[in-house]
Structures are given as C-alpha cells and as structure tokens.
mmCIF file of the protein (N, C-alpha, C, O) and its ligand, coordinates in Angstrom:
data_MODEL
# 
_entry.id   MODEL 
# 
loop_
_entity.id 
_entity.type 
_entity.pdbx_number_of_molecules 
1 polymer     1 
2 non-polymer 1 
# 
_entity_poly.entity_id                      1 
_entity_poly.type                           'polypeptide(L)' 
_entity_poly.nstd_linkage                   no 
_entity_poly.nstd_monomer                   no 
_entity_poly.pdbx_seq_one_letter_code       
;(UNK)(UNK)(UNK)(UNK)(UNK)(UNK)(UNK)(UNK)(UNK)(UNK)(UNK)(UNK)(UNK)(UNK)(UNK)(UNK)
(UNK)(UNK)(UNK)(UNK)(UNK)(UNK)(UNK)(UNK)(UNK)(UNK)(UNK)(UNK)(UNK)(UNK)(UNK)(UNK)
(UNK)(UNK)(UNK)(UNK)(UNK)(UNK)(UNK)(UNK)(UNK)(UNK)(UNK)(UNK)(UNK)(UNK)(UNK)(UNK)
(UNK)(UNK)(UNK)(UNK)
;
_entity_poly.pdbx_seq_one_letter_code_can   XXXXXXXXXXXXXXXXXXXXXXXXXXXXXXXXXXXXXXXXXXXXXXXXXXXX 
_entity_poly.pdbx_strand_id                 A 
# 
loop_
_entity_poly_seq.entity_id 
_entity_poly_seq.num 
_entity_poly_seq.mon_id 
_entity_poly_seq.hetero 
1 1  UNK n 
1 2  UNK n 
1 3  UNK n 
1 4  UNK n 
1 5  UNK n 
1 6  UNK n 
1 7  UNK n 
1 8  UNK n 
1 9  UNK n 
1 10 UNK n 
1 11 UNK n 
1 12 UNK n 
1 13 UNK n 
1 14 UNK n 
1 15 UNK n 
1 16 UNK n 
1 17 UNK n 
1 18 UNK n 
1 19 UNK n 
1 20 UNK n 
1 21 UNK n 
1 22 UNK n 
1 23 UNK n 
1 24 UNK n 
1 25 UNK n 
1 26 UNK n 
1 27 UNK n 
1 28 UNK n 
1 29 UNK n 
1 30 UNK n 
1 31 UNK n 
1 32 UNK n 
1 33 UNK n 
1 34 UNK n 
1 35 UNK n 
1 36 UNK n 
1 37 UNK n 
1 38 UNK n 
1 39 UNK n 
1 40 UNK n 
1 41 UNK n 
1 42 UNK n 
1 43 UNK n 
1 44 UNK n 
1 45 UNK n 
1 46 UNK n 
1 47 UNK n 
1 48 UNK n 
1 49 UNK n 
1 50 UNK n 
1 51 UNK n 
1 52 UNK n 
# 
loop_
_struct_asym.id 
_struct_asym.entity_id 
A 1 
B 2 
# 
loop_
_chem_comp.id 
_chem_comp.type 
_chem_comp.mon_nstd_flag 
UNK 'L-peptide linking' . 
ZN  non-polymer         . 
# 
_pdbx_entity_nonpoly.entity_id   2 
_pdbx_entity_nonpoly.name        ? 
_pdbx_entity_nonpoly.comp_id     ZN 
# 
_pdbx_nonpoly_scheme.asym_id         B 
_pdbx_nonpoly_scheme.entity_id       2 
_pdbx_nonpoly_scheme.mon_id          ZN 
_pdbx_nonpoly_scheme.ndb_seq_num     1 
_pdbx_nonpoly_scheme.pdb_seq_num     101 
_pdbx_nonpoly_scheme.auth_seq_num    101 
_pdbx_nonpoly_scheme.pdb_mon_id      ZN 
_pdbx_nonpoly_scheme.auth_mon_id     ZN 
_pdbx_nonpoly_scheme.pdb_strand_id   A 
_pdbx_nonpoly_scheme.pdb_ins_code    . 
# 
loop_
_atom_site.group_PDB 
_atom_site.id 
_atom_site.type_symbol 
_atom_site.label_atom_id 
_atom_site.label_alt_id 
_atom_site.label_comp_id 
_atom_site.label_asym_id 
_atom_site.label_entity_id 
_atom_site.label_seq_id 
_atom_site.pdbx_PDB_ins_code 
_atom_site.Cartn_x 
_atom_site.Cartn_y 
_atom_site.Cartn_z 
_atom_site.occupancy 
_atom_site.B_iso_or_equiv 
_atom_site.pdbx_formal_charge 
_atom_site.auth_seq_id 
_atom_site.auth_comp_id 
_atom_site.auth_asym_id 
_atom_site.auth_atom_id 
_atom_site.pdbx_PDB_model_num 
ATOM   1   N  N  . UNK A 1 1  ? 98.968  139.532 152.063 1.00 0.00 ? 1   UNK A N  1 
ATOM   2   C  CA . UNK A 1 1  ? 98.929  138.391 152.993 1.00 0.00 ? 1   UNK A CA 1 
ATOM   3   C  C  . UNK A 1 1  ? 99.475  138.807 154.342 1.00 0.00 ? 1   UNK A C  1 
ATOM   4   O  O  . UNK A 1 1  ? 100.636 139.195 154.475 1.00 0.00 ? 1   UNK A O  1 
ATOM   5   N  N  . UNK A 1 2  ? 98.640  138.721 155.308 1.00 0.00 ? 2   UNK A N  1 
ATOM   6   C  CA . UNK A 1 2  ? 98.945  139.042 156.645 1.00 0.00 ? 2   UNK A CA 1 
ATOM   7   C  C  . UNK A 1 2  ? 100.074 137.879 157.323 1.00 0.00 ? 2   UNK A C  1 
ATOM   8   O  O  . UNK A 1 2  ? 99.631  136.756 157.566 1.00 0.00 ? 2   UNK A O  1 
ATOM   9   N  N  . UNK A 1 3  ? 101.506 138.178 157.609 1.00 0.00 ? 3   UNK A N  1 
ATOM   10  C  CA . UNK A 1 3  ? 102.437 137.029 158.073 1.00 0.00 ? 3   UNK A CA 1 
ATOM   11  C  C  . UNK A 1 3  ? 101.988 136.903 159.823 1.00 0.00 ? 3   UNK A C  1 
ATOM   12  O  O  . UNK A 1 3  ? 102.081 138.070 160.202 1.00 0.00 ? 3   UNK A O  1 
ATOM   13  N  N  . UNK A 1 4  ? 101.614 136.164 160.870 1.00 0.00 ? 4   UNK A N  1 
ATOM   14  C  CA . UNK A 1 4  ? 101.740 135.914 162.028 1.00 0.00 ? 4   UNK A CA 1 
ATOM   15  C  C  . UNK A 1 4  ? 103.020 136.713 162.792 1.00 0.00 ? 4   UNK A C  1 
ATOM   16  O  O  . UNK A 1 4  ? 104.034 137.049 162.180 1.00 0.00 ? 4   UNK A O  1 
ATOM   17  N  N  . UNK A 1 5  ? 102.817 136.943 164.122 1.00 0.00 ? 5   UNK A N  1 
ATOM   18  C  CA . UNK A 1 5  ? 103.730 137.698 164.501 1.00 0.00 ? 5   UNK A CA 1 
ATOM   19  C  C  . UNK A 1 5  ? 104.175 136.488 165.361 1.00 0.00 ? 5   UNK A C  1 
ATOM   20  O  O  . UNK A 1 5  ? 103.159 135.823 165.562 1.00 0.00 ? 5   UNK A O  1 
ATOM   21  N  N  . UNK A 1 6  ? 105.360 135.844 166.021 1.00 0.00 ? 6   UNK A N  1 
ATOM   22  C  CA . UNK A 1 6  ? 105.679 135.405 166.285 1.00 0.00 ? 6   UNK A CA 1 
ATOM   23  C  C  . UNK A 1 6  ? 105.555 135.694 167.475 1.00 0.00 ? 6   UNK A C  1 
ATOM   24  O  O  . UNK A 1 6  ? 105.604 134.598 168.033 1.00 0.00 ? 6   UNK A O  1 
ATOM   25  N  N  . UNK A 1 7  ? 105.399 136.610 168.390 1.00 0.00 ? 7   UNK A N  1 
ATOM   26  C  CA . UNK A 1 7  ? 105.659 136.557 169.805 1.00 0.00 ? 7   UNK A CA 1 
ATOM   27  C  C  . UNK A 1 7  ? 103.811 137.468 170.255 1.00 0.00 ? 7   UNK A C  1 
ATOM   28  O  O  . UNK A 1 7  ? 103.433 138.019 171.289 1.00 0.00 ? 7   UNK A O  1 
ATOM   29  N  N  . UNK A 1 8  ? 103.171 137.251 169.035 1.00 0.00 ? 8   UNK A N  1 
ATOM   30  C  CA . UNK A 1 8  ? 101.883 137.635 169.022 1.00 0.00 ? 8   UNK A CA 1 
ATOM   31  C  C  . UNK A 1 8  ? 101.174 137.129 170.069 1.00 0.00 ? 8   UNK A C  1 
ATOM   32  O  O  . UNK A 1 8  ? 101.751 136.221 170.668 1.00 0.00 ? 8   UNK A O  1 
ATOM   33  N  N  . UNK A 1 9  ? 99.939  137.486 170.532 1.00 0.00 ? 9   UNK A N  1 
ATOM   34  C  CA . UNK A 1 9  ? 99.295  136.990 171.737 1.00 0.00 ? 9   UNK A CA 1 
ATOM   35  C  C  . UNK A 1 9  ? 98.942  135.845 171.382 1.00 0.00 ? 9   UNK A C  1 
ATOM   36  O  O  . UNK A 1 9  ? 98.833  135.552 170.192 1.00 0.00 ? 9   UNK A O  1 
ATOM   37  N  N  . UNK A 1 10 ? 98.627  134.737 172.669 1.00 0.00 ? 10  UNK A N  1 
ATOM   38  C  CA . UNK A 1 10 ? 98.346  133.622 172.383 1.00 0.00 ? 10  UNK A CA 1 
ATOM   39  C  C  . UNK A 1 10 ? 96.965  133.360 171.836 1.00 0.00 ? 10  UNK A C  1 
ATOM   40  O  O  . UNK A 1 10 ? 96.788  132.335 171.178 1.00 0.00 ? 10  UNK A O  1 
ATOM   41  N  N  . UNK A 1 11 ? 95.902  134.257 172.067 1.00 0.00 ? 11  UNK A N  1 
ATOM   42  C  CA . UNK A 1 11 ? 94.598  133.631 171.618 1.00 0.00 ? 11  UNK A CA 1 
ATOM   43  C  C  . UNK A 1 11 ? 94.378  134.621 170.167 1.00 0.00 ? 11  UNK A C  1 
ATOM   44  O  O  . UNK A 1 11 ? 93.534  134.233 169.360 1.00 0.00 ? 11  UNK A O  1 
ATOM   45  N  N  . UNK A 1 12 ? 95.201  135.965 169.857 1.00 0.00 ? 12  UNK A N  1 
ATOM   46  C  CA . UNK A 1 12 ? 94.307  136.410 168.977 1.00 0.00 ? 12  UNK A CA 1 
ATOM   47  C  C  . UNK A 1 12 ? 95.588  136.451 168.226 1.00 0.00 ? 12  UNK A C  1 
ATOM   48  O  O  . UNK A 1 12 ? 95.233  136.301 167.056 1.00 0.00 ? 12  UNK A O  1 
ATOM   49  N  N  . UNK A 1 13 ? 96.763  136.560 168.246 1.00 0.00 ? 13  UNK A N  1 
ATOM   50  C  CA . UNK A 1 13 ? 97.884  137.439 167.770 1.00 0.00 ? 13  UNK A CA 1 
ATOM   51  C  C  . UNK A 1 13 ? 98.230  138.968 167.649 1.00 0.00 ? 13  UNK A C  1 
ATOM   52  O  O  . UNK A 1 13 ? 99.035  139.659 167.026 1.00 0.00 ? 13  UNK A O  1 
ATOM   53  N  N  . UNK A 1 14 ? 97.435  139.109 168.362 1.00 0.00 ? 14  UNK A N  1 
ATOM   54  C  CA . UNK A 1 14 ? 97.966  140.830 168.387 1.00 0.00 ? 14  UNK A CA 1 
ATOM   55  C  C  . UNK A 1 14 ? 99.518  140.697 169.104 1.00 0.00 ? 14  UNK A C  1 
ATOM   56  O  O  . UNK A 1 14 ? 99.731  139.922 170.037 1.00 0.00 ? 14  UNK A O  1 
ATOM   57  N  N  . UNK A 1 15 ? 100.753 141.746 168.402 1.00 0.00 ? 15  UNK A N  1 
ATOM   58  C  CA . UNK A 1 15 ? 101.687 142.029 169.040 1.00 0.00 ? 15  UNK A CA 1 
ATOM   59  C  C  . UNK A 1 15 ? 101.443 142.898 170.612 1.00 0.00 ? 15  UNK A C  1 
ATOM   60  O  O  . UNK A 1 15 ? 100.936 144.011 170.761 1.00 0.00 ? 15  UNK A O  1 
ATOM   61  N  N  . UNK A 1 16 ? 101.908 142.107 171.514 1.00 0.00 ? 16  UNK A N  1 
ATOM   62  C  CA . UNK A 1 16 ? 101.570 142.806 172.538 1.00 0.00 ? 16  UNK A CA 1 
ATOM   63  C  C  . UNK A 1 16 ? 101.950 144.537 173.277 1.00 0.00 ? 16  UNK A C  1 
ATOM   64  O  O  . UNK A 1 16 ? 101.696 145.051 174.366 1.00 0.00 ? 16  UNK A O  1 
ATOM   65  N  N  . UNK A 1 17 ? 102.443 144.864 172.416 1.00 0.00 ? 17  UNK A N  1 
ATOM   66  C  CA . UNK A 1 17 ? 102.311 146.862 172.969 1.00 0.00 ? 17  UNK A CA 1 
ATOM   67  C  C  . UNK A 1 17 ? 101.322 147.104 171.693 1.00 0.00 ? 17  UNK A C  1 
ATOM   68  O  O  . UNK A 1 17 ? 101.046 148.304 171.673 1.00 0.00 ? 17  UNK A O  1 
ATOM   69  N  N  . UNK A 1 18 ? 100.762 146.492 170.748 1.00 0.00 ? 18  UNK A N  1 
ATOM   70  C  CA . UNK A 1 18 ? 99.429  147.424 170.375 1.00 0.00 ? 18  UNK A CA 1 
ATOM   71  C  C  . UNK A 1 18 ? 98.342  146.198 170.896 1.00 0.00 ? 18  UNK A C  1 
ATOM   72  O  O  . UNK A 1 18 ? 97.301  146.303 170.249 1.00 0.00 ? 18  UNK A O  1 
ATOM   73  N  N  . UNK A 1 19 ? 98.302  145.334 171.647 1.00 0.00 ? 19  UNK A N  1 
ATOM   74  C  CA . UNK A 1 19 ? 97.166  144.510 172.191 1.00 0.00 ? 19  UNK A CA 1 
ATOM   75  C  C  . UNK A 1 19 ? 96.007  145.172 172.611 1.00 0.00 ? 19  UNK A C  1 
ATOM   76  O  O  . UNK A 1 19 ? 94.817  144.976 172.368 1.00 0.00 ? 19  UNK A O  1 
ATOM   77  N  N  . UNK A 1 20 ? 96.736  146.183 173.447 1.00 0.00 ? 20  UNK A N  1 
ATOM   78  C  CA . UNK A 1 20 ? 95.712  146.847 174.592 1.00 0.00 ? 20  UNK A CA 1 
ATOM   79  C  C  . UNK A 1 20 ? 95.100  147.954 173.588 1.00 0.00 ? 20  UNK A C  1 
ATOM   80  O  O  . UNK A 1 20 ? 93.951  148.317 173.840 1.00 0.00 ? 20  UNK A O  1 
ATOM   81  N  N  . UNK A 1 21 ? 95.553  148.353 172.814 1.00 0.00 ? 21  UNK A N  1 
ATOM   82  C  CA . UNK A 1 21 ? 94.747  149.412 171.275 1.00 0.00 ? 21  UNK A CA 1 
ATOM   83  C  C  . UNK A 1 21 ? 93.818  148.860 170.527 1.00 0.00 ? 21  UNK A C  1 
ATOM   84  O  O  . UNK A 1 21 ? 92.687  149.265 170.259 1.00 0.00 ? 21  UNK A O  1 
ATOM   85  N  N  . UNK A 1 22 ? 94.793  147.187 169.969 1.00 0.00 ? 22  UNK A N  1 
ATOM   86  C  CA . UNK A 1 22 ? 93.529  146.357 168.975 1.00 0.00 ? 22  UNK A CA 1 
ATOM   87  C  C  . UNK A 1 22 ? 92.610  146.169 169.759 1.00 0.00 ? 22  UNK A C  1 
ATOM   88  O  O  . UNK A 1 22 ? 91.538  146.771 169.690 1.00 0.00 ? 22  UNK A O  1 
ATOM   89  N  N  . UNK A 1 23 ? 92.879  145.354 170.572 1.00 0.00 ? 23  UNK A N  1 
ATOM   90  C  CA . UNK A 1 23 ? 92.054  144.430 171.617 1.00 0.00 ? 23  UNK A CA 1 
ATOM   91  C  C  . UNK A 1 23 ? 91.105  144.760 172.462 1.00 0.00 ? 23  UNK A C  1 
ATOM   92  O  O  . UNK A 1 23 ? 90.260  144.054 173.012 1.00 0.00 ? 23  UNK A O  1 
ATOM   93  N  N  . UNK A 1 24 ? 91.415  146.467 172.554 1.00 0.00 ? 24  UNK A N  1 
ATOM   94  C  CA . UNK A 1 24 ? 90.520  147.251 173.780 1.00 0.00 ? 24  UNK A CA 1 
ATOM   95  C  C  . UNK A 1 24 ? 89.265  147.116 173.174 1.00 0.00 ? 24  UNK A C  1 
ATOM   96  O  O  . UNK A 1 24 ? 88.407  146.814 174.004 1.00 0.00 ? 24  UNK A O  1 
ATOM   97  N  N  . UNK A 1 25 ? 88.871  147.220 172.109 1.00 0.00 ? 25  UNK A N  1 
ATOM   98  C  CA . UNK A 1 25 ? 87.742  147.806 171.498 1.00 0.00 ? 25  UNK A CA 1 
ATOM   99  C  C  . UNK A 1 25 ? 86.554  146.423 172.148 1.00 0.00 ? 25  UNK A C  1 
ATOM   100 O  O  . UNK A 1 25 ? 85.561  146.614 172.851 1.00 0.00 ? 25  UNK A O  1 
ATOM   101 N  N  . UNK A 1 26 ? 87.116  144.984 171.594 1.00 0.00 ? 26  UNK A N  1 
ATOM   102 C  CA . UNK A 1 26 ? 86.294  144.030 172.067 1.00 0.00 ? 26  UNK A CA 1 
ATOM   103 C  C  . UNK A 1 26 ? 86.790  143.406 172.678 1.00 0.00 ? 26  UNK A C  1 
ATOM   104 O  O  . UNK A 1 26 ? 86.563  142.199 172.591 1.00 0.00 ? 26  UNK A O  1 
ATOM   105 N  N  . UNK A 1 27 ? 87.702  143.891 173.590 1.00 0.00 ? 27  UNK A N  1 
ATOM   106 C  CA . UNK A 1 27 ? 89.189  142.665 174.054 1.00 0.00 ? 27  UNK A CA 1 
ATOM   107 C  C  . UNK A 1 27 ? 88.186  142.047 175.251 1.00 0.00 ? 27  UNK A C  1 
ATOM   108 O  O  . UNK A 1 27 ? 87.836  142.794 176.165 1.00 0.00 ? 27  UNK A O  1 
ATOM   109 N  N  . UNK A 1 28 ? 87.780  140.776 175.207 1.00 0.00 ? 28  UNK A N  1 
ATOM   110 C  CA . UNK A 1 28 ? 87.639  139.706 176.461 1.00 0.00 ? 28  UNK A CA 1 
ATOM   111 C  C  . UNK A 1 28 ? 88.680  139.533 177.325 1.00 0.00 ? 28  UNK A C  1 
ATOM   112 O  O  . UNK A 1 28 ? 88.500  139.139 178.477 1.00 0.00 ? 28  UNK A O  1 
ATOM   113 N  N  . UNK A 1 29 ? 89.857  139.816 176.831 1.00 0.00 ? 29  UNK A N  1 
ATOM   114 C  CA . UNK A 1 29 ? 91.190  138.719 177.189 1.00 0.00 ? 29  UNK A CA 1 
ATOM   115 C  C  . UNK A 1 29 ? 92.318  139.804 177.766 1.00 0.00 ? 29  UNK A C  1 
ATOM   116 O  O  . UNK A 1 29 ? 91.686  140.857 177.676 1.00 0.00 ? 29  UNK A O  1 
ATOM   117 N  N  . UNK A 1 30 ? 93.337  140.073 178.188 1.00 0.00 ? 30  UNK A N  1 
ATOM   118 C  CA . UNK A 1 30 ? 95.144  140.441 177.855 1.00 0.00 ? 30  UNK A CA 1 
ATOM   119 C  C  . UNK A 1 30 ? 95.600  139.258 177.853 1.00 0.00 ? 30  UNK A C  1 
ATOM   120 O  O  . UNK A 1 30 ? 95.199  138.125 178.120 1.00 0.00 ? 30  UNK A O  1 
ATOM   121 N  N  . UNK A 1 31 ? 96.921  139.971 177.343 1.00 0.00 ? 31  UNK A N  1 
ATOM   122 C  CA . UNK A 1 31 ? 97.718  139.435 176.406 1.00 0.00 ? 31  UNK A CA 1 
ATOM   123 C  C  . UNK A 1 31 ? 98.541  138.287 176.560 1.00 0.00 ? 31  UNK A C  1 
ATOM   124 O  O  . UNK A 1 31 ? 99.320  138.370 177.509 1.00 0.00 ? 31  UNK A O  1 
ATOM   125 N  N  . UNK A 1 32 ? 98.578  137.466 176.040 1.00 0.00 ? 32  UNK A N  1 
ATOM   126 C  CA . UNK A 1 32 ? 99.107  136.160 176.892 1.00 0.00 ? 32  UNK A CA 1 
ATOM   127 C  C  . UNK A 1 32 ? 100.349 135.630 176.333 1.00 0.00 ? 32  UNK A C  1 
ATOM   128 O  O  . UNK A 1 32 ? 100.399 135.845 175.121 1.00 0.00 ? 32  UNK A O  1 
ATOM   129 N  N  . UNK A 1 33 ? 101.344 135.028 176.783 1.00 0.00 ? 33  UNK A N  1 
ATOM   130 C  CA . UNK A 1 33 ? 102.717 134.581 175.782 1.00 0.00 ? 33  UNK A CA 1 
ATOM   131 C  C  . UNK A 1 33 ? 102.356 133.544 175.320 1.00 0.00 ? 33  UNK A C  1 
ATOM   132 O  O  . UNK A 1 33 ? 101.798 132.677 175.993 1.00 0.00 ? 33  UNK A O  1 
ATOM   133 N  N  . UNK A 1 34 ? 102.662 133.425 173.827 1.00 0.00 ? 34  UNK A N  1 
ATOM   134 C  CA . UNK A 1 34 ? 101.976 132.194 173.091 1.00 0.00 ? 34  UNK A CA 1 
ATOM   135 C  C  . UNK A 1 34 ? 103.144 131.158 173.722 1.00 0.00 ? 34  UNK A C  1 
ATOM   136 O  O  . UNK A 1 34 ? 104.122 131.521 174.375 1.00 0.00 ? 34  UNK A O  1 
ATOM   137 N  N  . UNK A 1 35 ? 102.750 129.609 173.316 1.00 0.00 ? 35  UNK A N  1 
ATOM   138 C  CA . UNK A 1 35 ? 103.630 128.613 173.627 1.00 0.00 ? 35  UNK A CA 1 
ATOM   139 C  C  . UNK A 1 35 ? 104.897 128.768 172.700 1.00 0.00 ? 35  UNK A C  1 
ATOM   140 O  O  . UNK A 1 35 ? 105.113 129.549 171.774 1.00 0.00 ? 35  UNK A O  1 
ATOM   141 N  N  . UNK A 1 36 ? 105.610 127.835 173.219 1.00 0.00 ? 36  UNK A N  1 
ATOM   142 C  CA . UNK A 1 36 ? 106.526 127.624 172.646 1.00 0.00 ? 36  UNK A CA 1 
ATOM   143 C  C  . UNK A 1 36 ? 106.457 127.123 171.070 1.00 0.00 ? 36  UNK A C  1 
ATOM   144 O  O  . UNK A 1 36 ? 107.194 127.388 170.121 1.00 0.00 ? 36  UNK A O  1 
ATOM   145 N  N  . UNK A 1 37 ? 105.200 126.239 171.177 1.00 0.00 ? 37  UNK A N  1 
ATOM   146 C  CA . UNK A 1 37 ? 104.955 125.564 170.067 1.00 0.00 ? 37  UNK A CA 1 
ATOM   147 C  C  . UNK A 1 37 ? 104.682 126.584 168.670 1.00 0.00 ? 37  UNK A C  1 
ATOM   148 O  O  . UNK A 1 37 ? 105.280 126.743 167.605 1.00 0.00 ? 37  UNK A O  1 
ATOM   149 N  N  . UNK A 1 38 ? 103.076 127.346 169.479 1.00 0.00 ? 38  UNK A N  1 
ATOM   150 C  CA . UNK A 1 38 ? 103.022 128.590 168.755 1.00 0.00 ? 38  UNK A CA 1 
ATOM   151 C  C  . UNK A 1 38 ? 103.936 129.164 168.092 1.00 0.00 ? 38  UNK A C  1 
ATOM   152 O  O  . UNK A 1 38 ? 103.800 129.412 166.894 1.00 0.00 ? 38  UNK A O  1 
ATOM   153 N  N  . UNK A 1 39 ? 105.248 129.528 168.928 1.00 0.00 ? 39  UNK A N  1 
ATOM   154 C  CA . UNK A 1 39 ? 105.932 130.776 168.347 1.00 0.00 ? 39  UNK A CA 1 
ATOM   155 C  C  . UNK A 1 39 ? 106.733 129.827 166.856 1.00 0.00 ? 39  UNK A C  1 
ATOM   156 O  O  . UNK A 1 39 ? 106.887 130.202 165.694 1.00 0.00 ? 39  UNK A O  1 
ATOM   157 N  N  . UNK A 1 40 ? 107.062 128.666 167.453 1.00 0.00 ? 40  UNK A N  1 
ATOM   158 C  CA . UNK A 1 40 ? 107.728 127.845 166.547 1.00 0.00 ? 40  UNK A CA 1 
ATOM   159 C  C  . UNK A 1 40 ? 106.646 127.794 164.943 1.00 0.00 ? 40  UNK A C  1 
ATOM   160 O  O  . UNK A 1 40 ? 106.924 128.421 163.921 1.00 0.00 ? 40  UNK A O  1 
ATOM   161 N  N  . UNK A 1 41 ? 105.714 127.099 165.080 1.00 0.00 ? 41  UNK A N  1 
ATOM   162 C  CA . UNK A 1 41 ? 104.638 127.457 164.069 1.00 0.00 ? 41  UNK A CA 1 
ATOM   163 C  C  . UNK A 1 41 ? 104.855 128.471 163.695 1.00 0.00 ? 41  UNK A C  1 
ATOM   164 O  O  . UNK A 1 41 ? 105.660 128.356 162.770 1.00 0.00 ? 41  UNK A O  1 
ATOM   165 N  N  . UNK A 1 42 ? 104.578 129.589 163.882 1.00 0.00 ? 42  UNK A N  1 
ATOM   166 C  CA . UNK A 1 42 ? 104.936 130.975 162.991 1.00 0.00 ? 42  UNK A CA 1 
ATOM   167 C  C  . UNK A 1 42 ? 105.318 131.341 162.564 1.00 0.00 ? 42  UNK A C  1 
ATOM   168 O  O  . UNK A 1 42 ? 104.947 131.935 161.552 1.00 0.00 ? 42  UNK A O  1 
ATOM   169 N  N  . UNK A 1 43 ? 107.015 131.219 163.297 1.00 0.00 ? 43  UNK A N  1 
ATOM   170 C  CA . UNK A 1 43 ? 107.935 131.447 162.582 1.00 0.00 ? 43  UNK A CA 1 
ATOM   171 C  C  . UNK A 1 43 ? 108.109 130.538 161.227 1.00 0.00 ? 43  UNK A C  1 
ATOM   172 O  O  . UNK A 1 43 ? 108.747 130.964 160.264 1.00 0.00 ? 43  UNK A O  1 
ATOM   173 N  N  . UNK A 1 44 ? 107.592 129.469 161.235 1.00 0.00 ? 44  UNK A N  1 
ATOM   174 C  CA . UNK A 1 44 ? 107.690 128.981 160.019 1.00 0.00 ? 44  UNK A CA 1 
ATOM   175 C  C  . UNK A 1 44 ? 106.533 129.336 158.940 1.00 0.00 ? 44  UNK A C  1 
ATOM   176 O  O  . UNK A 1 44 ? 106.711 129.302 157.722 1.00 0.00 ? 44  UNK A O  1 
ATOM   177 N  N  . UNK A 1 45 ? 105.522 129.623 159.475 1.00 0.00 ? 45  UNK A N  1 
ATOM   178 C  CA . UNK A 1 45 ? 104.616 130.193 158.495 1.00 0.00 ? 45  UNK A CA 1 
ATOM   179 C  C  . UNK A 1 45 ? 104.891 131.327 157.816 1.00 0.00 ? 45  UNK A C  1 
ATOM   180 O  O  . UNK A 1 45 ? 104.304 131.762 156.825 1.00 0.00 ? 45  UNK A O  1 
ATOM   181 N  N  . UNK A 1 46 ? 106.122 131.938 158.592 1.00 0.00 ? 46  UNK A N  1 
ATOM   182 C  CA . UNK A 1 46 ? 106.270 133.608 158.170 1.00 0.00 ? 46  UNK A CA 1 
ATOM   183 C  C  . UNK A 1 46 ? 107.605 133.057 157.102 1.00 0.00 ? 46  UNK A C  1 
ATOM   184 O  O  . UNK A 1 46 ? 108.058 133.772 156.208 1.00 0.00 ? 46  UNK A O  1 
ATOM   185 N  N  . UNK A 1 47 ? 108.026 131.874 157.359 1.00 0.00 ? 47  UNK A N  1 
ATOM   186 C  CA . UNK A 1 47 ? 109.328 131.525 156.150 1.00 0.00 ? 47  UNK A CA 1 
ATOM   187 C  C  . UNK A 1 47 ? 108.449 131.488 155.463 1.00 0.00 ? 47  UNK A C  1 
ATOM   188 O  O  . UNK A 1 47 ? 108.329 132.553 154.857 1.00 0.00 ? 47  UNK A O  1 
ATOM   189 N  N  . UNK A 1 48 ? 107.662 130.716 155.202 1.00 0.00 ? 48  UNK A N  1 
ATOM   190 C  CA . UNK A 1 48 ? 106.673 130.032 154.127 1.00 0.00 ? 48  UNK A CA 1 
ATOM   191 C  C  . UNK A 1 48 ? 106.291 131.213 153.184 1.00 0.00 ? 48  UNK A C  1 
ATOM   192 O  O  . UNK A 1 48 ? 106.605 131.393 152.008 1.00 0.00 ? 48  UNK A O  1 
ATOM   193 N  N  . UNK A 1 49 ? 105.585 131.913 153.960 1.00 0.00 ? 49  UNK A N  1 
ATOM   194 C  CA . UNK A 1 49 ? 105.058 132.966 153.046 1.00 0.00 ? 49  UNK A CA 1 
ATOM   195 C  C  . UNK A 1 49 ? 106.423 134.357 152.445 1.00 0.00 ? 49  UNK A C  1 
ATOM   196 O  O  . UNK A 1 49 ? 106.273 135.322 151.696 1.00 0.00 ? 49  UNK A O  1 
ATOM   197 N  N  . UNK A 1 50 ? 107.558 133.890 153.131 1.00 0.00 ? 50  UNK A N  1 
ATOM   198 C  CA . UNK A 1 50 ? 108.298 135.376 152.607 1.00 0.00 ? 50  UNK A CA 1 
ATOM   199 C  C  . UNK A 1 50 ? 108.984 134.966 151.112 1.00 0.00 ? 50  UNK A C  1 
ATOM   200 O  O  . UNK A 1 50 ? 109.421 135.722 150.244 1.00 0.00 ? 50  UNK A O  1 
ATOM   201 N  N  . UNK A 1 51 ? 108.900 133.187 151.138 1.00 0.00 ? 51  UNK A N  1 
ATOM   202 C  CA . UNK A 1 51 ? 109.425 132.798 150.097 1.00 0.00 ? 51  UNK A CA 1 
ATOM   203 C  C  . UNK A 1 51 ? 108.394 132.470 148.615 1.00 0.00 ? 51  UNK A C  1 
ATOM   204 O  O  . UNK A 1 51 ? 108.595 131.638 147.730 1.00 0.00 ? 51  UNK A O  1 
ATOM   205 N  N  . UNK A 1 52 ? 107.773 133.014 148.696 1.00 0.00 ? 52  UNK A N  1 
ATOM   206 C  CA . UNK A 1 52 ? 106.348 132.358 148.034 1.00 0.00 ? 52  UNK A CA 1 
ATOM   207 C  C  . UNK A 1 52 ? 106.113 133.883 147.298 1.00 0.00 ? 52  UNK A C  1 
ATOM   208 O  O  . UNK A 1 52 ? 105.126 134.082 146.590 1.00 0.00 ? 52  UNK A O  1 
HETATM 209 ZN ZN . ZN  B 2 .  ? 94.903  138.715 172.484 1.00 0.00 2 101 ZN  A ZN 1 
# 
C-alpha cells in the first residue's frame, strides 16, 4: 500500500526533490505546495494505514 507523502506535490504527490525525475518524463506541471488542508488529509491517511 502506497502511504501519501505529506508535503507531496499538490496535483500529483510526488515528493518534491524527486518531482523533477518522476514528473519529467510526462510532467505538464512543477511542483506545487499542497494546501494546508491536503497536508492535513495525509497525514491522517498515513495514520490510518500504519495502523491497519
Ligand atoms: Zn506534481
């Protein structure tokens, strides 16, 4: 199970120092700071799943 990265890009989640590696290949975009909301979401998705 893939956990979300918390400070992952806002549209795809790539961690941003390998963005420009994943992302180059078909990247439309750089890398953007997810919201606040985002990061909050994640981090709880990443509790969710470490306890499971
Ligand atoms: Zn991205």
């Amino acid at each position: 199970m893939k956990v979300p990265n918390p400070m992952g890009c806002r549209q795809c989640g790539i961690d941003h120092r390998v963005h420009a590696i994943q992302a180059g290949s078909g990247g439309t975009h750089t890398w953007e700071q997810p919201t606040e909301q985002q990061i909050k979401e994640r981090m709880q998705t990443r509790r969710t799943e470490k306890t499971r």
